[in-house]
Structures are given as C-alpha cells and as structure tokens.
ROVOBA-74966 format. One record per residue: x negated, y, z negated of N, C-alpha, C in turn; residue number from 1. Coordinates in pm, 1 decimal, padded with zeros to 6 digits. Atoms other than C-alpha are relative to their C-alpha. Example, Ala and Ser with C-alpha at 12.3 -4.5 7.8 and 13.67 -1.06 7.14 Angstrom:
// residues 2
R   n_east  n_north     n_up  ca_east ca_north    ca_up   c_east  c_north     c_up pos
R -00089.0 -00119.0  00000.0 -01230.0 -00450.0 -00780.0 -00090.0  00120.0  00000.0   1
R  00082.0 -00119.0  00006.0 -01367.0 -00106.0 -00714.0  00077.0  00109.0 -00073.0   2
***
This chain:
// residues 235
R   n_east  n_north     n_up  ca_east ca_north    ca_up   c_east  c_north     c_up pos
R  00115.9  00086.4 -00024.2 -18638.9  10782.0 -06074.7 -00068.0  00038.7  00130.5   1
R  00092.9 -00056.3 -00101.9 -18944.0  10827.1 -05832.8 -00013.6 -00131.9  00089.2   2
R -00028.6  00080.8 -00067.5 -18906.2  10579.2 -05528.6 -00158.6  00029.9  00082.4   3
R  00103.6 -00015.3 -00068.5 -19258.5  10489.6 -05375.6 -00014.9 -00100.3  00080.7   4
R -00038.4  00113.4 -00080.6 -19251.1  10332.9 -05047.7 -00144.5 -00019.9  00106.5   5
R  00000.0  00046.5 -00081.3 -19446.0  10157.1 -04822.2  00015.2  00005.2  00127.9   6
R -00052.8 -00038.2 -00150.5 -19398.5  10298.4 -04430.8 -00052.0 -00133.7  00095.6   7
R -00038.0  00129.5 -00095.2 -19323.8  09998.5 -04200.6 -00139.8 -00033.0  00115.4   8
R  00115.2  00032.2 -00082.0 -19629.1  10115.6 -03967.1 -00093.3 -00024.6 -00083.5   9
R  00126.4 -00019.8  00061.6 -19869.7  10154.8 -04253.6 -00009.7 -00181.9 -00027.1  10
R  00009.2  00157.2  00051.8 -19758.0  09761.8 -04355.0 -00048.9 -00062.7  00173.7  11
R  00058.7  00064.0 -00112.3 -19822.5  09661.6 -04008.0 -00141.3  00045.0  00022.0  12
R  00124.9 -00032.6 -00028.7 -20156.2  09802.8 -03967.9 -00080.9 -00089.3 -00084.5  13
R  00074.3  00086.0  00057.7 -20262.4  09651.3 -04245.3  00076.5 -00126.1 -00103.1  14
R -00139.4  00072.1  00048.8 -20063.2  09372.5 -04341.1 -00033.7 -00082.8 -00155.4  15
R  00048.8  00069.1  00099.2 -20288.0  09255.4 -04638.6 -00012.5  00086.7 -00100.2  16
R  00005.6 -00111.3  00069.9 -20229.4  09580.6 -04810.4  00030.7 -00040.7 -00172.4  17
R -00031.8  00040.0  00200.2 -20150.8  09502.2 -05250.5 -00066.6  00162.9 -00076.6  18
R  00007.8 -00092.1  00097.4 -20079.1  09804.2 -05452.4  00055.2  00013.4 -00154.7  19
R -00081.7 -00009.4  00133.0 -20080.5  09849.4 -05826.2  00031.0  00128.6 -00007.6  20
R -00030.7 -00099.2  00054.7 -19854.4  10086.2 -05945.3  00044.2 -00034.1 -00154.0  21
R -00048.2  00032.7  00130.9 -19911.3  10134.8 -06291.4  00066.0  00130.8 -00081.8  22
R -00050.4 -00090.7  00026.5 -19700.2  10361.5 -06504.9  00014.3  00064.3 -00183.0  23
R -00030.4 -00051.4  00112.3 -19687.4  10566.2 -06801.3  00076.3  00124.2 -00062.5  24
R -00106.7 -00077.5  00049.4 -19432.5  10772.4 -06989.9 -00031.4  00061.7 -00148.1  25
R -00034.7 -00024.8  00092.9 -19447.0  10930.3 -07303.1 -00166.5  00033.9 -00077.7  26
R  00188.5  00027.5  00069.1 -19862.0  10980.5 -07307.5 -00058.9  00098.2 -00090.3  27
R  00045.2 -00097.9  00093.1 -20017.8  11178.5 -07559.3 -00183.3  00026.6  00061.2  28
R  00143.6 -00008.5 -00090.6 -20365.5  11314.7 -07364.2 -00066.3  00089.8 -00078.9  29
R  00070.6 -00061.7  00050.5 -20465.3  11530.8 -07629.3 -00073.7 -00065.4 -00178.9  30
R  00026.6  00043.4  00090.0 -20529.9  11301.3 -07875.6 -00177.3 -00090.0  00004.8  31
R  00153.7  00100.7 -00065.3 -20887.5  11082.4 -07897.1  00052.2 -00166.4  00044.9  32
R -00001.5  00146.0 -00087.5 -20908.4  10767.9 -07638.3 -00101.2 -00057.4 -00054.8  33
R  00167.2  00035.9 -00038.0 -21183.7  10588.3 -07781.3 -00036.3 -00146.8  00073.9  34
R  00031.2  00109.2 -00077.0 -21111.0  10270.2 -07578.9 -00030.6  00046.9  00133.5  35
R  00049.8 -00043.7 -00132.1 -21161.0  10477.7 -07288.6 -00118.9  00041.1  00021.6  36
R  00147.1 -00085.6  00018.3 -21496.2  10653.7 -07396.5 -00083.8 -00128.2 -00043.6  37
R  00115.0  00075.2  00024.1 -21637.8  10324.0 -07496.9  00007.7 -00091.4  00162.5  38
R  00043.3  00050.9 -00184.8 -21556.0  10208.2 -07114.9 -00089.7  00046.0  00063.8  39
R  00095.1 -00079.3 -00036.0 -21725.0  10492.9 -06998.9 -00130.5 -00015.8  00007.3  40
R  00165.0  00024.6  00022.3 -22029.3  10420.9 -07199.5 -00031.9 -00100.7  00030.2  41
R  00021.7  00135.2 -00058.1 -22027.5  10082.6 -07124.5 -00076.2 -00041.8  00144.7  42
R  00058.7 -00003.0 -00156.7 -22041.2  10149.4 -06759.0 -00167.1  00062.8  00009.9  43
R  00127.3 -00066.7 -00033.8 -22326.1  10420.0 -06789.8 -00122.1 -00085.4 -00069.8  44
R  00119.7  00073.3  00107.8 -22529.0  10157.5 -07042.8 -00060.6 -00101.1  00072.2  45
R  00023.9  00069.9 -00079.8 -22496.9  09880.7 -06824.2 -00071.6  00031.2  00137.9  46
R -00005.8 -00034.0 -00077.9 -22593.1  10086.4 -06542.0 -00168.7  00045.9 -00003.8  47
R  00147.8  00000.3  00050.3 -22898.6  10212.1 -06717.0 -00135.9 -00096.2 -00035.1  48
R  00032.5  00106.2  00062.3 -23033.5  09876.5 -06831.7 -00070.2 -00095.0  00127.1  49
R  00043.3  00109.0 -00102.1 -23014.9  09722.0 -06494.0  00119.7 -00111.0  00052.2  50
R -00059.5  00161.8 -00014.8 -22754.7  09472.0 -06543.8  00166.8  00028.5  00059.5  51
R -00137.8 -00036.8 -00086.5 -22452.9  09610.1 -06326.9 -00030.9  00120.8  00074.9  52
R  00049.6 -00145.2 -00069.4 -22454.4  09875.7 -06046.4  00129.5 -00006.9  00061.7  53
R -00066.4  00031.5 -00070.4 -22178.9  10000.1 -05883.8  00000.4 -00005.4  00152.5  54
R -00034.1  00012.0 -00095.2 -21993.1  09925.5 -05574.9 -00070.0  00060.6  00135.6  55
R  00021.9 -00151.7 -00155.2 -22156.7  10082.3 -05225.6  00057.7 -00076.5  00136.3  56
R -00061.0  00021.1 -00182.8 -22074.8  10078.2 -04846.5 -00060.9 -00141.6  00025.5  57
R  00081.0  00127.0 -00054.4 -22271.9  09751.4 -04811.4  00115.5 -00102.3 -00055.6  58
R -00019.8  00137.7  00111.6 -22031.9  09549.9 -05049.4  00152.3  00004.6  00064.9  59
R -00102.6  00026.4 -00094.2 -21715.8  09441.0 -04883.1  00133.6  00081.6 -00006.8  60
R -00156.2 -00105.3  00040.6 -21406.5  09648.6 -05108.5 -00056.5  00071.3  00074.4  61
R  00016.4 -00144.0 -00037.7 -21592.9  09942.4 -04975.0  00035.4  00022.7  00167.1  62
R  00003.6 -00018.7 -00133.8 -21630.1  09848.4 -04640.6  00083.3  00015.9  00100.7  63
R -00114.9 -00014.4 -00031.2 -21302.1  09761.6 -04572.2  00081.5  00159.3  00000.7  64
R -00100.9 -00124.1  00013.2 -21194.7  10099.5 -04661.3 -00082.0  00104.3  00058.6  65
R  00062.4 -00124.2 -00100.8 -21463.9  10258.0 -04418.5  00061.7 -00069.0  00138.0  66
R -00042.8  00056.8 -00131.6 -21329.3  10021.1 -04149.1  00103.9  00093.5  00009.2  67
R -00131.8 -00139.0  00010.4 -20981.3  10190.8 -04257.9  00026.7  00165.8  00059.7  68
R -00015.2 -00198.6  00018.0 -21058.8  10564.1 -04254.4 -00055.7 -00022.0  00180.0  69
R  00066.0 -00035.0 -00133.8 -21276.9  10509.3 -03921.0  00156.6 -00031.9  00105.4  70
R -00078.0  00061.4 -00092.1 -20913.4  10323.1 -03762.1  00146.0  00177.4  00032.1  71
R -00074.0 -00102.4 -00033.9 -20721.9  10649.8 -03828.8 -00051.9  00118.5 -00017.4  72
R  00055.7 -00114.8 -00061.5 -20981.7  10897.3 -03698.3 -00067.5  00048.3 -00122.9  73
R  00037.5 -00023.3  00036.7 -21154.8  10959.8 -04023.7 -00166.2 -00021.7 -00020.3  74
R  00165.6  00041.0  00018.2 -21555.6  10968.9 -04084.5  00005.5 -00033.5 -00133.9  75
R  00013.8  00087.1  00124.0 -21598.7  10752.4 -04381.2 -00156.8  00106.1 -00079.0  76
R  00130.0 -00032.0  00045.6 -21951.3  10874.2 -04438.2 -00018.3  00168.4 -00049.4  77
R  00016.1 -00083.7  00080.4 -21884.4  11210.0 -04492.8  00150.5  00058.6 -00042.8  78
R -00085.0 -00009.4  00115.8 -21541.4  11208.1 -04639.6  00082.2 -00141.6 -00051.3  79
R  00067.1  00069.0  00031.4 -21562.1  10948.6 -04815.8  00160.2 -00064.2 -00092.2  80
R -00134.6  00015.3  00111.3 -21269.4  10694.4 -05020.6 -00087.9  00053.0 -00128.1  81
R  00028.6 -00037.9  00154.5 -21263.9  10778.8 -05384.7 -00095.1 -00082.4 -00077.9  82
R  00082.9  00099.5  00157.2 -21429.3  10461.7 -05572.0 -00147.4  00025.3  00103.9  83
R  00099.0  00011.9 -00070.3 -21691.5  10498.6 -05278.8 -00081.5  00174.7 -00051.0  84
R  00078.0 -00128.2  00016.3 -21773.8  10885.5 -05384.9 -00039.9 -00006.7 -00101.0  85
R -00002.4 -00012.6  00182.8 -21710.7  10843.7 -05765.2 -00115.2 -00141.2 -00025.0  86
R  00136.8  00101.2 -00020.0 -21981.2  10518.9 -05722.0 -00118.0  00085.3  00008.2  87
R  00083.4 -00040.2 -00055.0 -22191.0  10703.3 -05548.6 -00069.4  00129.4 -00112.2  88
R  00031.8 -00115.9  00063.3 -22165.9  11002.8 -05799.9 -00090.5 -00095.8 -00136.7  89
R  00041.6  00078.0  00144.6 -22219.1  10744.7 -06120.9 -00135.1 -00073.2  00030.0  90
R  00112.3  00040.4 -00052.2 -22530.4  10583.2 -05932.7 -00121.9  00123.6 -00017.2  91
R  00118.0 -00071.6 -00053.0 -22709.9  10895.6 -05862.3 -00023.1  00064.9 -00150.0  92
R -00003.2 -00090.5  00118.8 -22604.8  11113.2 -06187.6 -00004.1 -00099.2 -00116.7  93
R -00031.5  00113.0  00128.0 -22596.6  10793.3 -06442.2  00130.6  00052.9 -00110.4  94
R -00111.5 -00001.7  00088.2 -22274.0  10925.6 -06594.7  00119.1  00012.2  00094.8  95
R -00175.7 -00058.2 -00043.4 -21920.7  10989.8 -06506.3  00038.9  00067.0 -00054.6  96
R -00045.1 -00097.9  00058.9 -21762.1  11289.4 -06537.7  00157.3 -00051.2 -00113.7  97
R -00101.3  00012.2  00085.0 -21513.6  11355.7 -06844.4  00107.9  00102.7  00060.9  98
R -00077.5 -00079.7 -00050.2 -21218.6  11480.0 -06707.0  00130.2  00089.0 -00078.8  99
R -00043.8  00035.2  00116.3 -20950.5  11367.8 -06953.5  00050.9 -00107.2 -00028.8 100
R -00024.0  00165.5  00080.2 -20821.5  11040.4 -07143.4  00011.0 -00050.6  00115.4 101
R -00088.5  00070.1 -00051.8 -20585.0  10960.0 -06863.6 -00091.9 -00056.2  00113.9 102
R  00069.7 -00001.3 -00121.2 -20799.0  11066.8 -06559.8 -00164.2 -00117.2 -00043.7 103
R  00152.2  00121.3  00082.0 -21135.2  10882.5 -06782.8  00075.6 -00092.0  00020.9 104
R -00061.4  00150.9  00039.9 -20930.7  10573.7 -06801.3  00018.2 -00022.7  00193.8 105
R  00023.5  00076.0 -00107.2 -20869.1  10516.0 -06428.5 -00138.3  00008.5  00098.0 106
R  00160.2  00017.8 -00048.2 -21190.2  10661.8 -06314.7 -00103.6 -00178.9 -00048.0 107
R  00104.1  00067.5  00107.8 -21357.9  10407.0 -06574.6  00053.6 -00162.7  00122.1 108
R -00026.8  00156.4 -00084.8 -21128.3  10090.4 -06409.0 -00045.5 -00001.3  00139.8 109
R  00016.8  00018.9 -00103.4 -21188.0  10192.3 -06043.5 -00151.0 -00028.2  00020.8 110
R  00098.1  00013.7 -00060.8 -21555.1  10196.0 -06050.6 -00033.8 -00115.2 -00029.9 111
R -00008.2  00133.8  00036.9 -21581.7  09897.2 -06285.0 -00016.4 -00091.3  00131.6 112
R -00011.3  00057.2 -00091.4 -21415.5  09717.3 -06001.8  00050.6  00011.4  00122.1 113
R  00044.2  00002.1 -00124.5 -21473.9  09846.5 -05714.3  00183.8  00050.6  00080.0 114
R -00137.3  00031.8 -00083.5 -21104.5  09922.5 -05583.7  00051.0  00217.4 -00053.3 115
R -00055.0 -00156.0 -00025.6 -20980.9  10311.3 -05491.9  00148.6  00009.9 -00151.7 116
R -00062.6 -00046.0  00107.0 -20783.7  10472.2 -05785.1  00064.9  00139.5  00003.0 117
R -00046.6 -00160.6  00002.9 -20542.4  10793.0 -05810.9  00137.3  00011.8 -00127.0 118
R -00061.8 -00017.4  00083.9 -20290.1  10928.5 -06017.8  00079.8  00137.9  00056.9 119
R -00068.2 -00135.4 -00017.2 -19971.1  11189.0 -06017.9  00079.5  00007.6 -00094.3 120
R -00097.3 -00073.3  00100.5 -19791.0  11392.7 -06243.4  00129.6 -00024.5  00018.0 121
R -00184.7 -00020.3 -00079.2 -19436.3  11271.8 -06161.3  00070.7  00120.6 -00017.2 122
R -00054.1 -00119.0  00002.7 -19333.1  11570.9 -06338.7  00022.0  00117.4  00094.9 123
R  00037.4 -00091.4 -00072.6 -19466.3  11750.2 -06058.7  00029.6 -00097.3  00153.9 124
R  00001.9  00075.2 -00118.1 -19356.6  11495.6 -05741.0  00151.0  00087.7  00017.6 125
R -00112.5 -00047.1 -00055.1 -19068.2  11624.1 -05540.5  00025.5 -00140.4  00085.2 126
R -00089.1  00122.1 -00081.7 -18809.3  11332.5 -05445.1 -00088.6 -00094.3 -00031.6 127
R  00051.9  00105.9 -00007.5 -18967.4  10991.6 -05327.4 -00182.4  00006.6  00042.4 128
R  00101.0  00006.1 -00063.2 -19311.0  10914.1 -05240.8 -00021.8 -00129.3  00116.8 129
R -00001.4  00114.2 -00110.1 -19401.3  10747.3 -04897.5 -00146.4 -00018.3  00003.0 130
R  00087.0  00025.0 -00063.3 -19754.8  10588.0 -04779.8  00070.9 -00018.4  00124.9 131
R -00025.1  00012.0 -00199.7 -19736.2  10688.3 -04385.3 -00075.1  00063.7  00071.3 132
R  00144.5 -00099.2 -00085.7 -19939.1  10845.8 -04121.7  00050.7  00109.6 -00027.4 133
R -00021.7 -00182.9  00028.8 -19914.6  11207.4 -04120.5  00046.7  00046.6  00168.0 134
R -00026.5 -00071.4 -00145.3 -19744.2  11393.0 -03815.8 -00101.0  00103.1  00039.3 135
R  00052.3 -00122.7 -00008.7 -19956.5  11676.5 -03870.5  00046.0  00153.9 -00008.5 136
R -00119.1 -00125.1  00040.3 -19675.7  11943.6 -03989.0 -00042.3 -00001.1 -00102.8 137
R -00029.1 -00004.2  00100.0 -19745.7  11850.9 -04336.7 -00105.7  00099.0 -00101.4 138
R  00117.1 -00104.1  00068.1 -19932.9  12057.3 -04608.0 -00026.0 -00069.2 -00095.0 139
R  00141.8  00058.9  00134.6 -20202.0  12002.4 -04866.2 -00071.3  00091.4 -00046.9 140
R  00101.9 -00065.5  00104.7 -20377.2  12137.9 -05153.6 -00055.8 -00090.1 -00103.9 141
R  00048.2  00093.9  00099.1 -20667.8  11986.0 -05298.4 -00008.7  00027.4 -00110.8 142
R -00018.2 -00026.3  00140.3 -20703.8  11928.3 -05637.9 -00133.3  00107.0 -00008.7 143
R  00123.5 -00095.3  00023.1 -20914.7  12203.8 -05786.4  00000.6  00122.6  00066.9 144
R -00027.5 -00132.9 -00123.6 -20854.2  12468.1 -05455.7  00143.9  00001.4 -00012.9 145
R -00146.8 -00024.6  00001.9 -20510.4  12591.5 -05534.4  00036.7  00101.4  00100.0 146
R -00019.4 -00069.5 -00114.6 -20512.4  12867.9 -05280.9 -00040.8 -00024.0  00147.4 147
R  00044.4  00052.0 -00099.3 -20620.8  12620.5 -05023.6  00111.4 -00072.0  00090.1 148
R -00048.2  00072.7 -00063.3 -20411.8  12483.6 -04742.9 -00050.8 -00067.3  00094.0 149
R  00071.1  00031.9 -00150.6 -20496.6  12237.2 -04473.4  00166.9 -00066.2  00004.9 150
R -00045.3  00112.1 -00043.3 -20291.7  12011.6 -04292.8 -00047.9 -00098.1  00084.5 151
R  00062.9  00105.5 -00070.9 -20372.5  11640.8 -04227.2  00023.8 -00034.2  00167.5 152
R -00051.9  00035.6 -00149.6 -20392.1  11516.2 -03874.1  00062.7 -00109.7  00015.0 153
R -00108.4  00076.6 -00043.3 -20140.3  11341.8 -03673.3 -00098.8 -00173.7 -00042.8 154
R  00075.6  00082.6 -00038.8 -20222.0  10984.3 -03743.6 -00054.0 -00090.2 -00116.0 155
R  00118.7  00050.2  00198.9 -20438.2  11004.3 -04133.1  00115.8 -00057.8 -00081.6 156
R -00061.0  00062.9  00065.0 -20266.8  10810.8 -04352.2  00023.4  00025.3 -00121.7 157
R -00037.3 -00078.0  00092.6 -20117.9  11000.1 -04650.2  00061.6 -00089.9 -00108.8 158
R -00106.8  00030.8  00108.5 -19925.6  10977.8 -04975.0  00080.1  00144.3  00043.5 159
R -00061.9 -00118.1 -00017.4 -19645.1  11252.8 -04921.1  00130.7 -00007.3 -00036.5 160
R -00073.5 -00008.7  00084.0 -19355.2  11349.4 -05144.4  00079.9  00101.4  00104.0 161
R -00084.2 -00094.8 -00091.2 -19065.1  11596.7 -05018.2 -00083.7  00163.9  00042.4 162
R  00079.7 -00068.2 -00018.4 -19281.7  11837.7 -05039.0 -00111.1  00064.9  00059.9 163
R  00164.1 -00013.2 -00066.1 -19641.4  11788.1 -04894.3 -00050.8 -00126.6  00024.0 164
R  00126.3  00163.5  00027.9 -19922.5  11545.5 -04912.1 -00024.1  00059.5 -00109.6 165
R  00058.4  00054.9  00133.3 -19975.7  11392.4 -05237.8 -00152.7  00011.3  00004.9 166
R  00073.1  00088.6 -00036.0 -20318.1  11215.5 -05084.8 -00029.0  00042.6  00137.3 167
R  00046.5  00042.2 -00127.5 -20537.0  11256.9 -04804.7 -00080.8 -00108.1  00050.8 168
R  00062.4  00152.5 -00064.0 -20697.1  10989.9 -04588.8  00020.4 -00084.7 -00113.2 169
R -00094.5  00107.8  00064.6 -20493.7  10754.8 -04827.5 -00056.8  00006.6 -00106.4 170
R  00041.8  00019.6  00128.9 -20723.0  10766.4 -05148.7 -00131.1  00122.6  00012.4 171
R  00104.0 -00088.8  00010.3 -21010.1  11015.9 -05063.8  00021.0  00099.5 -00087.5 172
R -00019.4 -00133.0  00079.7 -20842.9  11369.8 -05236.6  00117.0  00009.3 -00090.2 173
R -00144.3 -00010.8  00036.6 -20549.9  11405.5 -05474.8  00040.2  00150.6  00042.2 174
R -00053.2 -00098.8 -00028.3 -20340.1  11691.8 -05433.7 -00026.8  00082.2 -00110.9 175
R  00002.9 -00069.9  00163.1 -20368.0  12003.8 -05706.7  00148.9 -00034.1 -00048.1 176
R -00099.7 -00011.9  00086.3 -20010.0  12020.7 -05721.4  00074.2 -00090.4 -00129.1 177
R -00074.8  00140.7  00107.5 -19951.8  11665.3 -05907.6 -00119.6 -00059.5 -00064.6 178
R  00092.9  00007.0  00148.2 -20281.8  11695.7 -06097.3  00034.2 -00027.8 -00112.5 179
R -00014.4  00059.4  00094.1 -20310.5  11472.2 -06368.6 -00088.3  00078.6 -00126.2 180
R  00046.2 -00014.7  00067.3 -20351.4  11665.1 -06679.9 -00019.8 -00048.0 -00126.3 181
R -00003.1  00056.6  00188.5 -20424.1  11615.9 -07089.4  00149.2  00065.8 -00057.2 182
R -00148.8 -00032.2  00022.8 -20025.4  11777.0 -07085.8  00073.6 -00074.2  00083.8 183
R -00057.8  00055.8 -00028.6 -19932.1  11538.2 -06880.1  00119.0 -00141.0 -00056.8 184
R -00102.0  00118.0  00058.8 -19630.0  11318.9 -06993.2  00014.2 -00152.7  00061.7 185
R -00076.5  00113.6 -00065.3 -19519.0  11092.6 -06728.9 -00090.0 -00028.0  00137.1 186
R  00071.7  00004.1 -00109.2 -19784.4  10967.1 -06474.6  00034.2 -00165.2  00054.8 187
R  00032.9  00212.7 -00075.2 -19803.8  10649.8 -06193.2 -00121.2  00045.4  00057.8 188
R  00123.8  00094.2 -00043.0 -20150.8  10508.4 -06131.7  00012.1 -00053.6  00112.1 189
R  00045.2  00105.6 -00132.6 -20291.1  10342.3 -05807.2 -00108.1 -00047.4 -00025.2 190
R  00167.5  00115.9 -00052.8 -20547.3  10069.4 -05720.5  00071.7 -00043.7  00088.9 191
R -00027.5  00044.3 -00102.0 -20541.0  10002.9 -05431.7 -00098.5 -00150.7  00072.9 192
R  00106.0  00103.1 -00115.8 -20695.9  09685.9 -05158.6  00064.8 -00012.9  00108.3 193
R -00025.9  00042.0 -00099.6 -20679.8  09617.9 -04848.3 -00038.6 -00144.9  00068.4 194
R  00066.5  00172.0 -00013.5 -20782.6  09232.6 -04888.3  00093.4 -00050.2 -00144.4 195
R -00088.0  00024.3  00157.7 -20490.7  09129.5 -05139.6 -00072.3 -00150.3 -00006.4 196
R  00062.4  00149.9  00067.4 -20582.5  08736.3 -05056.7 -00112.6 -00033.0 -00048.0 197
R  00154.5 -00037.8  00064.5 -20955.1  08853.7 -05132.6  00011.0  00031.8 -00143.3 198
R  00029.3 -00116.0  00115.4 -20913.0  09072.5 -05415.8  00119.7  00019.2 -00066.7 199
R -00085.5  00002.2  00102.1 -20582.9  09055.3 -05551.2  00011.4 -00033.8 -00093.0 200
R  00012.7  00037.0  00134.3 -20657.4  08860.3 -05865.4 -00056.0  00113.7 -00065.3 201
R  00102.1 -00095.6  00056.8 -20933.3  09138.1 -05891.2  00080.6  00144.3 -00031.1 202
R -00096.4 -00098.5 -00014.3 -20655.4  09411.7 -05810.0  00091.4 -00008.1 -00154.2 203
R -00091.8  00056.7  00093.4 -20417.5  09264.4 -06069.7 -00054.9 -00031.2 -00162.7 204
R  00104.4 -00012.5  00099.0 -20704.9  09260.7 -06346.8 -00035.9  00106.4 -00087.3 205
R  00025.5 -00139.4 -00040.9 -20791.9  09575.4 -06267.9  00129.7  00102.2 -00065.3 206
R -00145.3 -00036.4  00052.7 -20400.9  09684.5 -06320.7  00005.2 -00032.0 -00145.8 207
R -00035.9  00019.1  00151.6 -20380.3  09511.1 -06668.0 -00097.0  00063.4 -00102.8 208
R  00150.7 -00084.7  00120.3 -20745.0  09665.2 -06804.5  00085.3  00115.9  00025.7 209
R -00056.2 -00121.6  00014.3 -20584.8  09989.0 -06690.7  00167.8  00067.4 -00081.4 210
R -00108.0 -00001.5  00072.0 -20249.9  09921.4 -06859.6 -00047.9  00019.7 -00144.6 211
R  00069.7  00028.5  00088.6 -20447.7  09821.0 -07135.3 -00032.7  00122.4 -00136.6 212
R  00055.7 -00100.2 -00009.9 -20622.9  10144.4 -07159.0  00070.8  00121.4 -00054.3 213
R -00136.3 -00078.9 -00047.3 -20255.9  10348.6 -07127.2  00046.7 -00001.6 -00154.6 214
R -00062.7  00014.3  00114.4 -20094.6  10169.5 -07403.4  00010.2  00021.7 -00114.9 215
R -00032.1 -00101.8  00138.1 -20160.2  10302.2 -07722.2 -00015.9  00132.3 -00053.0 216
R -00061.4 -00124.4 -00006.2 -20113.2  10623.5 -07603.3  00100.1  00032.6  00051.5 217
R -00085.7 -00037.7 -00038.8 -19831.0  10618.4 -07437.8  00166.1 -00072.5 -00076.6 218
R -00094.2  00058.7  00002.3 -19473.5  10556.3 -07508.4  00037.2 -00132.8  00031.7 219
R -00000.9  00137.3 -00106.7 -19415.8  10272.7 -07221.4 -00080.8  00031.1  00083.5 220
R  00073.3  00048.7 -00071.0 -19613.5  10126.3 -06996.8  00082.1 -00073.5  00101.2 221
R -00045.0  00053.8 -00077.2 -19515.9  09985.8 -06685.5 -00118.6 -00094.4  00137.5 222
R  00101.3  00044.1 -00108.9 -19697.2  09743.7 -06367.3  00101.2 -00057.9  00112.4 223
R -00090.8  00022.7 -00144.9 -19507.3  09758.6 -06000.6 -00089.0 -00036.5  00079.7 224
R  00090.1  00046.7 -00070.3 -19690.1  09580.5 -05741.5  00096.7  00081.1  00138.9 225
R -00030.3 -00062.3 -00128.0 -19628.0  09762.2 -05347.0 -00078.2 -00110.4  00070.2 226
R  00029.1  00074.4 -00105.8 -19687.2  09509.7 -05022.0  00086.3  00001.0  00127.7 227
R -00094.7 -00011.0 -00142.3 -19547.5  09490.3 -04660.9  00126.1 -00080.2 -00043.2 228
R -00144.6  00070.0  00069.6 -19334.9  09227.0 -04836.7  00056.8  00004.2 -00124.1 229
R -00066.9 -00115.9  00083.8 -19234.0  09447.0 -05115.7 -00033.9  00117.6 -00014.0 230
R  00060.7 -00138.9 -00074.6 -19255.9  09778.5 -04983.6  00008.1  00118.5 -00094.9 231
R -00041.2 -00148.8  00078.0 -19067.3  10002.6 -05220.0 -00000.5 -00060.6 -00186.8 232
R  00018.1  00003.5  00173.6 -19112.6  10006.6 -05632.2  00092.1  00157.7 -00063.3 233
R -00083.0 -00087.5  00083.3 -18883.8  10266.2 -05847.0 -00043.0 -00018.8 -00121.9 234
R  00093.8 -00028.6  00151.2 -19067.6  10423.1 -06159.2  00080.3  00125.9 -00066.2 235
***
C-alpha cells in the first residue's frame, strides 16, 4: 500500500488544509467514458451560452491558492495553480483539452468547482507520498519534458515520493514520471482546499462527482480524506 502523508509543517501553515483522496484500481481507460464527455460538453455549453464561467483570481478558491504560492516564494501570476491555468485555458479557448477518460474526468470536476486537481500512477510512485516543503536536493520532471530536470526550491511545497517530486508548488505541475495514462490501472486523485470550513462540503461533492465519474470503469473505487487532524491515508 501507498502511504500519503501530511508533513507536520505543511499542517501548521495551513491548518484549514482538507484533501480528497480519491482512488481507483482496476480502470479500464481505453474503453468509451461517455459520462465524462457529456461533463465536458456540459461545461463548454454552459460556458458558451452565458450561464456559468469558470473560476478566476478574483473569486476566493483561487485566491487563496495565490495567497499560498506567494507565502512559499512562488509568483502565482505566472506559474500559476492548476484549476487557475486549466480555467483560464477553458475561458479563453471555450473547450478543454481531451487528454484521456481518467485525466477528462478530473479535469472536468476541478474546473466545474473551482478546487486544484491531480492525479498519479501508483504503479509508478516509489514508497510513500509526503506533502512538505522541498529542501531543494530534490528532482523533477514535468509531465510532457521527460529529459527535463529542475529542482524545486528550499521552501515550495511539494508532493514527493522516494524518489523525487511528484508535484510542484503543491498543485501547479504533475510529474512525467507518474503520468496518468489510458494504461493506467491503479490511480489516486486530489482536490484539494485550503478553506475546508469554507469549502469542504464543496470539496466533498466535488470528491463524490469524481468518484462517480471513476466507477463504472473501474474495478473499486475508493474516498480518503487528508487534514492536520488526519494527516496520513493508506491506498
């Protein structure tokens, strides 16, 4: 089992932290989603029409998570969280990219509502996963640049497995190596907030549409909640 924890400073920094971890086993990604492709369209229809827009820097999930990035030395504005880029992309371009089922299906929930979204291949995680700052030893490859290394600075607030960083500036990039593909078997999901007594119903919503979504493609389904006062979840 894959142990995803919680780091003691990251819960003190932000002590209102609520993470879904949702999980799936046994997924079939090459088959047709069409509850996921009619989310999709849903979003881009509504979007077209007038009568929903998503999320931007003005609207409070977002803001919170530019307050965030700015507290551990990151520029929000030009690298940017995830639901805040992938908004920004579905605003300007009126669609969302097709990636595949799995990756369509949490794209589709995060912009919906507004709350940062990622995903990893467990197949591909080495050991446990921690949320913690980064020393600045650690390595990274983004998804997509496989012959790319950086390492985060002392400080940014990671996902990082025995291996590397999962995650930079906590939801902005996934890693290539635990790229979520349409051969993927065994993946855990994030949504994240940093306003659980705000937004946790919305968080927890959010988690079950995306379970939702999972389920009749996958084997099992699973929903672990992460907080300063339950730090660690085993998937």
């Amino acid at each position: 089992m894959t142990a995803f924890r919680v780091a003691p400073a990251v819960a003190d920094a932000f002590p209102d932290t609520l993470i879904a971890l949702v999980t799936a086993t046994g997924l079939r990604g090459h088959e047709p989603w069409p509850d996921t492709e009619s989310a999709l369209e849903e979003l881009e229809r509504q979007l077209a029409d007038g009568t929903w827009q998503p999320a931007d820097e003005a609207d409070p999930r977002i803001e919170a998570w530019h307050t965030a990035y700015r507290s551990f030395g990151t520029n929000p504005r030009r690298i940017r969280p995830s639901v805040d880029a992938l908004g920004r992309r579905l605003a300007k371009k009126g669609t969302l990219p097709r990636i595949n089922p799995a990756v369509d299906s949490y794209n589709a929930v995060s912009v919906r509502h507004g709350l940062p979204a990622g995903a990893f291949d467990l197949d591909h995680v080495a050991g446990d996963v921690d949320i913690r700052h980064a020393d600045g030893t650690e390595t990274f490859t983004p998804l997509g640049e496989p012959d790319t290394v950086e390492h985060p600075k002392p400080g940014e607030i990671v996902y990082a497995d025995a291996t590397g960083v999962l995650t930079r500036h906590w939801n902005h990039r996934d890693a290539h190596r635990t790229r979520v593909t349409a051969d993927s078997t065994r993946v855990a999901f994030l949504l994240e907030t940093l306003h659980a007594g705000r937004d946790g119903d919305l968080l927890k919503l959010a988690a079950d549409e995306l379970q939702g979504l999972l389920a009749p493609h996958a084997e099992r389904t699973a929903v672990h909640y992460l907080s300063p006062e339950q730090p660690q979840a085993a998937v």
